[in-house]
LOLUM-592124 format. One record per residue (C-alpha): residue number from 1; x, y, z. Coordinates in steps of 0.02 Angstrom, whole numbers. Each point is the difference from the previous one (the first is absolute). Layout:
<rs>
R gugu      u      v      w
R  NUM      X      Y      Z
...
</rs>
This chain:
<rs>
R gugu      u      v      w
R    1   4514   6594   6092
R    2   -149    -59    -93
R    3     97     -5   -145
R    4    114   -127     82
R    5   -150    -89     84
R    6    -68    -27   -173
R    7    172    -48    -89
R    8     23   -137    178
R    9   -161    -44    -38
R   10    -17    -67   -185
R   11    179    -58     40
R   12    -67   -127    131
R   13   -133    -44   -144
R   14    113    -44   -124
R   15    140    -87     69
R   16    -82    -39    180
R   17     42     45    204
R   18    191      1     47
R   19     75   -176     64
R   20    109     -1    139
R   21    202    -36    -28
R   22    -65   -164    121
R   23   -110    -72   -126
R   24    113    -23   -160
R   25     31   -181     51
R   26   -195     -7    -58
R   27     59     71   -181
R   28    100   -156    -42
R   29    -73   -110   -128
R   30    -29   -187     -2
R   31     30    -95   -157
R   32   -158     15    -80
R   33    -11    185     15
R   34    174     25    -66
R   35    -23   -119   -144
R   36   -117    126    -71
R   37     98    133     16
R   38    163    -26    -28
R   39    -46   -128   -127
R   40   -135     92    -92
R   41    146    101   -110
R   42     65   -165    -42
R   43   -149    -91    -51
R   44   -100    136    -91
R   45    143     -8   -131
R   46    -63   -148    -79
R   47   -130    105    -39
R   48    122    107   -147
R   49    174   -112     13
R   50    -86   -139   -120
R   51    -29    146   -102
R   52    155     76     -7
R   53     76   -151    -70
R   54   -140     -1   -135
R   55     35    173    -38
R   56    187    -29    -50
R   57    -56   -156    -94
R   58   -149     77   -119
R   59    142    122    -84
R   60     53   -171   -102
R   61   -184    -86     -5
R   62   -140    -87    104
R   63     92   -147    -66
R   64    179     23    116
R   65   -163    -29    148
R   66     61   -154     56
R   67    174     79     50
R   68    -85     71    148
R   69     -7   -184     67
R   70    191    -27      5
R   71     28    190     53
R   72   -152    -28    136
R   73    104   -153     85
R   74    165    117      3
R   75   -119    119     90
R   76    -66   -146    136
R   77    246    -55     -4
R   78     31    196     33
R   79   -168      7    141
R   80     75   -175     84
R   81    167     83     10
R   82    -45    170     65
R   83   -116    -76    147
R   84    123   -138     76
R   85    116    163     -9
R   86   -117    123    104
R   87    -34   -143    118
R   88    190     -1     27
R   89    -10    190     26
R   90   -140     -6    113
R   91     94   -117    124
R   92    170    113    -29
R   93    -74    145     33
R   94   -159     -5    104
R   95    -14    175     33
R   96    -48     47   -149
R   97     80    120   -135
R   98      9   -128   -141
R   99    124     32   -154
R  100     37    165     87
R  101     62    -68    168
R  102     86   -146   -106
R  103     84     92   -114
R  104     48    119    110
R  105     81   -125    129
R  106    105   -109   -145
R  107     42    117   -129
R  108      5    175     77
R  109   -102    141     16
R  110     -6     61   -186
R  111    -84   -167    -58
R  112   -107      2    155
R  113    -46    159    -77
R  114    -51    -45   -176
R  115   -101   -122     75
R  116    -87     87    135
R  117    -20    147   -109
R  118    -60   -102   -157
R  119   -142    -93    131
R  120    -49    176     45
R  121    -44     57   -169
R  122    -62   -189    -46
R  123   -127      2    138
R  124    -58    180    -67
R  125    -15    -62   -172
R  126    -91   -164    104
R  127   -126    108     34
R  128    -41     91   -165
R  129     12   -161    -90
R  130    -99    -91     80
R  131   -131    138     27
R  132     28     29   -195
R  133    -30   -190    -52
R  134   -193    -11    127
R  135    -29    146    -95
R  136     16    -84   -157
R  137    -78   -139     44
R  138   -170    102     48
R  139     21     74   -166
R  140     -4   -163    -91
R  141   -154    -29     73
R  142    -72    166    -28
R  143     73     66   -163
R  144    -98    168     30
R  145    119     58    151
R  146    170    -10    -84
R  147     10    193    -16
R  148    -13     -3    175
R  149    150    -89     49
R  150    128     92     67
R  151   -168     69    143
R  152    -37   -175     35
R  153    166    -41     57
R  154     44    141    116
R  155   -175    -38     79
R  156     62   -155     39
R  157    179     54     48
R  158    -83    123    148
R  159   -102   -118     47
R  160    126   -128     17
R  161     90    139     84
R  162   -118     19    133
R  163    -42   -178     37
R  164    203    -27     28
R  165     -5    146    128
R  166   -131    -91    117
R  167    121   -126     34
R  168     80   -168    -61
R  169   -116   -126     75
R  170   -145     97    -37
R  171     33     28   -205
R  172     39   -205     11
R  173   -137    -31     49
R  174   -110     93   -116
R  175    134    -45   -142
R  176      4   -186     27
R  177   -167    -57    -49
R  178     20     82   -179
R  179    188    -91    -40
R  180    -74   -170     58
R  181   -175     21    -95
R  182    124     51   -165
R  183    108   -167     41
R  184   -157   -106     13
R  185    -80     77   -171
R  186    184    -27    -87
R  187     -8   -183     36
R  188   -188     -2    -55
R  189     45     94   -163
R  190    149   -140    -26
R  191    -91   -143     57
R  192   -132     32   -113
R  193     86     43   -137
R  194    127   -154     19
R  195   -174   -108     24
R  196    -44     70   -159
R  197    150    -42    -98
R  198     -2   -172     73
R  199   -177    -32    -49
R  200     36     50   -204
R  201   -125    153     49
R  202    176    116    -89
R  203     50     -6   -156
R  204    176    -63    -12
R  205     31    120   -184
R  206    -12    155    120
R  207    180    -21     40
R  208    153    -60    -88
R  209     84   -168     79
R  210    156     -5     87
R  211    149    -13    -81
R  212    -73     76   -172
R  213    169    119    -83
R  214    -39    170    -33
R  215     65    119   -107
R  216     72    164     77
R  217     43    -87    191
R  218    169     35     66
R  219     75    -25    158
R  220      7    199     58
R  221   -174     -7    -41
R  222    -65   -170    123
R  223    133    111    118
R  224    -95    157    -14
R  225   -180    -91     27
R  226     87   -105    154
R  227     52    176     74
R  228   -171     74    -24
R  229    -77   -166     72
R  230    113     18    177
R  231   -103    144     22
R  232   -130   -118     70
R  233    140     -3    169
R  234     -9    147     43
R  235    -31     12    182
R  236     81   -150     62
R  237    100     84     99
R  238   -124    103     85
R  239    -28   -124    143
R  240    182      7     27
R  241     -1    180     44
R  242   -129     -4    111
R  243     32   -129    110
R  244    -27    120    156
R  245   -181    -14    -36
R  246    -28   -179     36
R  247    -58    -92    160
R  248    140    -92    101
R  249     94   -106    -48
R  250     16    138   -136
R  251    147    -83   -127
R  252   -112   -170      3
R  253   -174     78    -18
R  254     96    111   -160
R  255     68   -176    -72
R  256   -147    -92     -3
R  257    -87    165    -89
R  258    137     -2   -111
R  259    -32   -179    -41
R  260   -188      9     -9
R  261     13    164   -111
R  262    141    -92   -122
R  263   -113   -168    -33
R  264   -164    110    -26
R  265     85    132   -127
R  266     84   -147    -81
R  267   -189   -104    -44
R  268    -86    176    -28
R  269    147     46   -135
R  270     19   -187    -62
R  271   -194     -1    -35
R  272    -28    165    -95
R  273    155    -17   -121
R  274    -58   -172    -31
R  275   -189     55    -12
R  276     67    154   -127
R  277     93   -109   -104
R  278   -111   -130    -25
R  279   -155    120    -33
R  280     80     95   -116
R  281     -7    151     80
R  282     76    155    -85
R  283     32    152    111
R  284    -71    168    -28
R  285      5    163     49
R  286   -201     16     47
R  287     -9   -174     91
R  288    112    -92    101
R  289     46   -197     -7
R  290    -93    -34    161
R  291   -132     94    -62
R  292    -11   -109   -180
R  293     23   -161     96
R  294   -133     24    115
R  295   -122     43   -151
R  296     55   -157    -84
R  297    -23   -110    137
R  298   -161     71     76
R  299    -62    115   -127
R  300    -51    173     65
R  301   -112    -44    140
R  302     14     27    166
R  303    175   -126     56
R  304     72    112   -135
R  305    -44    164     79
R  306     47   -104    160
R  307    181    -37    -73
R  308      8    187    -49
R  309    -59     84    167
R  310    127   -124     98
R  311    161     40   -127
R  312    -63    186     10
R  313     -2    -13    171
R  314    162    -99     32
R  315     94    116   -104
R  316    -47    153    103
R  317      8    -64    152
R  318    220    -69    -48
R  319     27    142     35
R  320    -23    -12    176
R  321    159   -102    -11
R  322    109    151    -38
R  323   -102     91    163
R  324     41   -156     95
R  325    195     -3    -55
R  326     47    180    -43
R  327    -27     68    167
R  328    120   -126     89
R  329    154     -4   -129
R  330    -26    208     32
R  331     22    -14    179
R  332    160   -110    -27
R  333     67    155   -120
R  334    -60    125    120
R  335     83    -95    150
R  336    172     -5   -110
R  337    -38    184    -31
R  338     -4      2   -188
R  339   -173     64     -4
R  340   -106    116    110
R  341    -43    -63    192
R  342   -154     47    -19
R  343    -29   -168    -83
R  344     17   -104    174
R  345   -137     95     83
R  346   -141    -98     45
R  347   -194     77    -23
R  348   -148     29     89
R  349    -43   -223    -60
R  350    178    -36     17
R  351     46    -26   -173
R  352    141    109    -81
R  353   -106    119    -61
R  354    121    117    -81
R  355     65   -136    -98
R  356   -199    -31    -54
R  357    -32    151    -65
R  358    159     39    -83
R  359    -41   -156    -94
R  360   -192     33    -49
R  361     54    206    -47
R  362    172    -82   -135
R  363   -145   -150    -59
R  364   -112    133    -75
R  365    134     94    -53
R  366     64   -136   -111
R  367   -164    -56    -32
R  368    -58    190    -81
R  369    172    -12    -91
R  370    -14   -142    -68
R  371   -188     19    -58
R  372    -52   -161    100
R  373    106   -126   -147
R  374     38   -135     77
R  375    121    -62   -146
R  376     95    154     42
R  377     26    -26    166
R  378     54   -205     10
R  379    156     13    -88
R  380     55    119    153
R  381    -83    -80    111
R  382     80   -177    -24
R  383    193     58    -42
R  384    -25    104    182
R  385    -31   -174     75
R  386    124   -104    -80
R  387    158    109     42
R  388    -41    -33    179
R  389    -40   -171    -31
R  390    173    -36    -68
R  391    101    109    148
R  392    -86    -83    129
R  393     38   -184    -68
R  394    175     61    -31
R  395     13     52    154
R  396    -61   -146     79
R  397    135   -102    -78
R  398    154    120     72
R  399    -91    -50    159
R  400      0   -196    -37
R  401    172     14    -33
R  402     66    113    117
R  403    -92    -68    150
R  404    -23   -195    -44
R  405   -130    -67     91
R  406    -53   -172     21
R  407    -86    -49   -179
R  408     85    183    -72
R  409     37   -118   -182
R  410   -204     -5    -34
R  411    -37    153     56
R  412    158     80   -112
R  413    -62   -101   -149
R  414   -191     55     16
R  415     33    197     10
R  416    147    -37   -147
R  417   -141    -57   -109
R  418   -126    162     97
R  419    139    108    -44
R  420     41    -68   -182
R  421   -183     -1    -60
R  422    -35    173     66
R  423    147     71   -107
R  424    -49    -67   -140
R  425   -160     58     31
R  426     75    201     36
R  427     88    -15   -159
R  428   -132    -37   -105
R  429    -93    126     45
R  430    125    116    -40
R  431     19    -90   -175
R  432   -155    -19    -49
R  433    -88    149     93
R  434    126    132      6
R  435   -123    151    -78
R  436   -128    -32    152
R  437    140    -45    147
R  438    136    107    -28
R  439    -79    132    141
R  440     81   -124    121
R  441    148     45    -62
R  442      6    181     66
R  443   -140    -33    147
R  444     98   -126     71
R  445    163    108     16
R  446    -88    158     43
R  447    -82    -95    146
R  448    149    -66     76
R  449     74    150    -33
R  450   -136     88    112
R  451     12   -138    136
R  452    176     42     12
R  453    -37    197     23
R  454   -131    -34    128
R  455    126   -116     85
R  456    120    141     15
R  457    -89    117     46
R  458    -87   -106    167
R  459    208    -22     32
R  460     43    182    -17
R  461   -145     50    140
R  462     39   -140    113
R  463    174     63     -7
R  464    -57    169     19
R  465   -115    -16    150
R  466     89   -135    108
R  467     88     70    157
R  468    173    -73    -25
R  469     15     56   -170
R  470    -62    180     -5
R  471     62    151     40
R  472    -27     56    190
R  473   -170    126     19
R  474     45    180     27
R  475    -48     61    174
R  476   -151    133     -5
R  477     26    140    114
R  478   -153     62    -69
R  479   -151     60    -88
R  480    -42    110   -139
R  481   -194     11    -50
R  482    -70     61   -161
R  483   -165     27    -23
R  484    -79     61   -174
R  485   -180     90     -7
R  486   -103     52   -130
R  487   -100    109    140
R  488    -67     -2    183
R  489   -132   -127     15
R  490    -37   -142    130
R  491    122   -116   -117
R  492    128    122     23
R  493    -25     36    208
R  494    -27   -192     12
R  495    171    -45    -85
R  496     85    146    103
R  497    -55    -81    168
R  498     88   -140    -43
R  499    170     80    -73
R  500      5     86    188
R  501    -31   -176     76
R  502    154    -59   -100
R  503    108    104    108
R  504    102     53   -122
R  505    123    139     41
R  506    -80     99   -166
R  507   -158      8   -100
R  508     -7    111   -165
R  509   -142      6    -72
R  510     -4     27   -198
R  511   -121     84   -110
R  512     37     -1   -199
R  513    -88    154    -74
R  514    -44     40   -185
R  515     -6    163     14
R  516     57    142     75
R  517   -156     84     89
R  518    -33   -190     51
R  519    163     -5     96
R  520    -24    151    101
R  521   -200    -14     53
R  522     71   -193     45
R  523    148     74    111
R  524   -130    111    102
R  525   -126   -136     24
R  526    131   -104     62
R  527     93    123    134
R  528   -187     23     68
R  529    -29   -178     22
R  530    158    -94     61
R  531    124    123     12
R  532    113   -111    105
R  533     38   -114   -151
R  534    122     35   -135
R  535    -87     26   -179
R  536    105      8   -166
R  537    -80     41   -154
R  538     86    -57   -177
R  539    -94    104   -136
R  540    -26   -145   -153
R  541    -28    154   -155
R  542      3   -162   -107
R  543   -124    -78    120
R  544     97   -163     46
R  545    -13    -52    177
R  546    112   -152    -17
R  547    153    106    -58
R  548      5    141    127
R  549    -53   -142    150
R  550    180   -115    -48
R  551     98    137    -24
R  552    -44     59    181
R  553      5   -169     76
R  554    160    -10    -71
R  555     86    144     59
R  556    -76    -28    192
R  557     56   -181    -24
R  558    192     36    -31
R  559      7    132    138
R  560    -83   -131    116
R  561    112   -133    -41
R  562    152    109     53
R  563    -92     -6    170
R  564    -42   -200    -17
R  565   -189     66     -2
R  566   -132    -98    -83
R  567   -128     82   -137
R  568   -157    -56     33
R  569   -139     68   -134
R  570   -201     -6     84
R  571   -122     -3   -143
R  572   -175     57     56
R  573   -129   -111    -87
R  574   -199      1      0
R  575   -114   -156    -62
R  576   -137     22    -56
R  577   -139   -122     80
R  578    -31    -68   -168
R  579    117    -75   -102
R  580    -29     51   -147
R  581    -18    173     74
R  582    184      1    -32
R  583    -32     45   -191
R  584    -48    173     38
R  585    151     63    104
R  586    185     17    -67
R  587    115   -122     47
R  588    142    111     63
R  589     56    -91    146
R  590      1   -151    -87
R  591    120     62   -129
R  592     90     87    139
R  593     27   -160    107
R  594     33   -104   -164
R  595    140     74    -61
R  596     83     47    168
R  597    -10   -210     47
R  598    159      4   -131
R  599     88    158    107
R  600    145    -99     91
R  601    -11     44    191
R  602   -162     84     -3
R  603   -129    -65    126
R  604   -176     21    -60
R  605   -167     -3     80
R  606   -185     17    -41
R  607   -123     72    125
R  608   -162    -44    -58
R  609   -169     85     50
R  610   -139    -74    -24
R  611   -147    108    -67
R  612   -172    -47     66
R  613   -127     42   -148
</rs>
């Protein structure tokens, strides 16, 4: 007991008292809160998608720079498309569920699938990526903790954890003041710096103009940086998902989020490409682009450490979006029964805390895998995305034309582009980044494969266990009772008494011996004690107790059945009064009872006594 006090204890600590089923109108956010949250994935990628597109562009020179301009307005085309989509979705489906529930609904369960299944492992990677990128951030600013990457990040992961398990308005409201304070130092950092360049305070030879040819371009390769530059939108369609979470009216409060979210991602992003390019900022593995065009604007005083803390922070703390979103698209699987229903189980703050942890244990699993590299984990990370992105608009347009609505023509024409963009997107990442996404290839299958397993086997109980379907029960006309010993103690008397109160029409009791002179000094305690009850002894020379025990359950069982008697095995038990106690005592009966749980028609029962000291 005062092991449990202790674990209810620091459990209340941690994650805080139990809320009533009554007060989870009070967990809804307004749009403020869930700006932060479900926006914070979305917006800390301007952080490394800027970057990305750099990355792809250095292999032929600082000089192909000015590419990232055309490729960053694609970006802002493909970000326009994908939110006038989402707010279509949010109205169409207001429940929730995103691509999953859309795909699902218009093109069938295997594409519903894919999508739900790729959003699972998307969020995941959510998680570890953004963890991974804060983490790399801090480093930049403090070279001398690089080595200890991979420990920083699953800090933050568990405690990330742990805030998500108190509850949904509760982490908002600790989470929102850091996303806004990053927004606000963004706009500083690119007000300043565009102040800067306006003022002839930059040198205008750091970059090269517009328009200037370069040797080496092609058109796979302004594809391959455009792909790596969509990464920047991921977790757009996060609000989507969880439009459960929102205050009434729920689809309007998730529009206007979407909307807000879309417009502030679109000047953040806009802002830092153009600030990169015009700078002359070269990426490199021991500082990131933020990182170089904070120093240039501000030097490395304190608005720099300012513009590092926030990004550092904003980039953790994205991954709250994944918390936010992962636990809801899992409770539309589990509902479907393609994954477990433990998933739809509400905690002690009324969150889906299965669905929490699960996340936070395969984050720092990944994370530990992956050595905290951030460049490792995008690639994945955006491709899991964009599959969904383009099922969801394609299945938006089967709806459009299958259901024509008033003003279905737009609405077709703006998830056609949606849906267009985001398969071009897909297949450039499998063009251009097939060595680090080809995982998806066999994840993606093996998951849906699972689903469907999980799926079957939820059908093949309910089939089992419902009345009109089943076989009729088998009358009992009674009870057989066996009870095994390992000697006469107060465990032994105590589980008798209640064998006897069974009423059972015969109890044998059953004594497995190791050796012969053990058997017989056994028998005669036994006759002098309760001679009115049957004893049995199996002599184990090989010193099994397992063995001997089935075989004799066994052979009573099938001359029972004949007589449409039931088997019923009582396993004495004592407990210590400590727990860990437990160490020093063999663990017979808990073998015993564990394998007999698999013995078809055996009843089994545990009669515990408790010891005192």
């Amino acid at each position: 007991m005062a092991v449990n006090d202790t674990m209810a204890a620091l459990k209340r600590l941690l994650i805080g008292r139990p809320l009533k089923s009554a007060e989870l109108g009070e967990q809804k956010l307004n749009k403020k809160k869930a700006l932060a949250i479900l926006s914070s994935d979305a917006l800390s990628s301007v952080a490394y998608g800027p970057e990305q597109i750099l990355l792809v562009l250095i292999t032929v020179g600082a000089s192909a720079f000015w590419y990232s301009i055309p490729i960053g307005i694609g970006v802002l085309i493909l970000l326009s498309a994908l939110i006038l989509s989402y707010r279509q979705i949010i109205f169409a489906y207001p429940h929730g569920g995103g691509a999953y529930v859309v795909s699902k609904q218009n093109l069938g369960i295997y594409p519903g699938l894919v999508a739900g299944g790729s959003l699972l492992v998307d969020y995941i990677l959510t998680v570890a990526v953004s963890v991974s990128a804060g983490t790399d951030a801090i480093t930049s600013a403090f070279p001398v903790l690089h080595e200890h990457t991979v420990a920083i990040a699953v800090t933050f992961v568990i405690l990330i954890t742990l805030l998500n398990l108190r509850g949904v308005t509760e982490s908002a409201s600790i989470l929102a003041y850091p996303v806004y304070l990053f927004a606000l130092a963004m706009f500083i950092l690119i007000a300043v710096g565009l102040y800067h360049i306006a003022t002839g305070q930059v040198s205008p030879n750091l970059h090269t103009p517009v328009g200037t040819p370069v040797a080496g371009i092609s058109l796979f390769l302004l594809l391959k940086a455009f792909a790596s530059g969509s990464s920047a939108l991921t977790g757009v369609e996060a609000i989507s998902n969880a439009i459960p979470n929102f205050k009434d009216p729920a689809p309007k409060n998730a529009a206007k989020t979407l909307m807000a979210m879309g417009i502030l991602l679109a000047l953040l992003f806009s802002g830092i490409v153009f600030l990169a390019y015009y700078l002359g900022i070269s990426p490199n593995g021991q500082e990131t682009v933020v990182s170089q065009i904070a120093k240039e604007t501000f030097g490395r005083n304190f608005m720099y450490f300012i513009i590092q803390g926030t990004t550092a922070l904003i980039l953790i703390l994205a991954a709250n979006t994944g918390y936010s979103a992962f636990p809801l698209l899992a409770v539309n699987l589990a509902k479907d029964r393609f994954i477990p229903r433990m998933f739809t189980v509400r905690g002690d703050r009324l969150g889906y805390s299965n669905g929490i942890i699960i996340l936070g244990l395969l984050s720092i699993v990944l994370i530990i895998a992956f050595h905290g590299q951030t460049e490792h984990l995008i690639p994945l990370y955006a491709v899991g995305v964009f599959i969904p992105f383009t099922l969801s608009q394609t299945g938006m347009i089967v709806k459009w034309v299958r259901e024509k609505p008033a003003g279905w023509v737009t609405k077709l024409i703006i998830n056609a582009i949606g849906a267009l963009i985001s398969f071009t997107v897909s297949l450039m990442f499998f063009v251009t980044k097939f060595p680090q996404i080809w995982p998806v290839l066999i994840f993606l299958p093996l998951i849906v494969y699972l689903f469907h397993r999980i799926k079957k086997h939820y059908e093949a109980v309910g089939e089992q266990l419902r009345l009109s379907t089943c076989e009729p029960a088998v009358p009992i006309e009674g009870n057989v009772v066996i009870l095994p010993v390992s000697g006469i103690t107060h465990v032994v008397e105590h589980s008798l008494n209640y064998a006897q109160s069974l009423s059972a029409d015969q109890i044998i009791a059953v004594y497995i011996p190791f050796e012969k002179e053990e058997e017989i000094r056994f028998e005669e305690k036994w006759k002098k004690w309760r001679p009115d009850v049957r004893l049995v002894t199996l002599p184990s020379p090989y010193r099994s107790i397992i063995h001997p025990l089935s075989k004799f359950i066994d052979t009573v069982h099938r001359k029972a059945s004949e007589s449409h008697y039931q088997v019923t095995v009582v396993i004495p038990q004592f407990i210590p009064k400590r727990s860990w106690q437990n160490l020093l005592h063999n663990q017979t009966s808990l073998m015993i009872r564990t394998y007999l749980l698999y013995r078809k028609d055996v009843i089994v029962t545990t009669v515990p006594y408790h010891l005192k000291k």
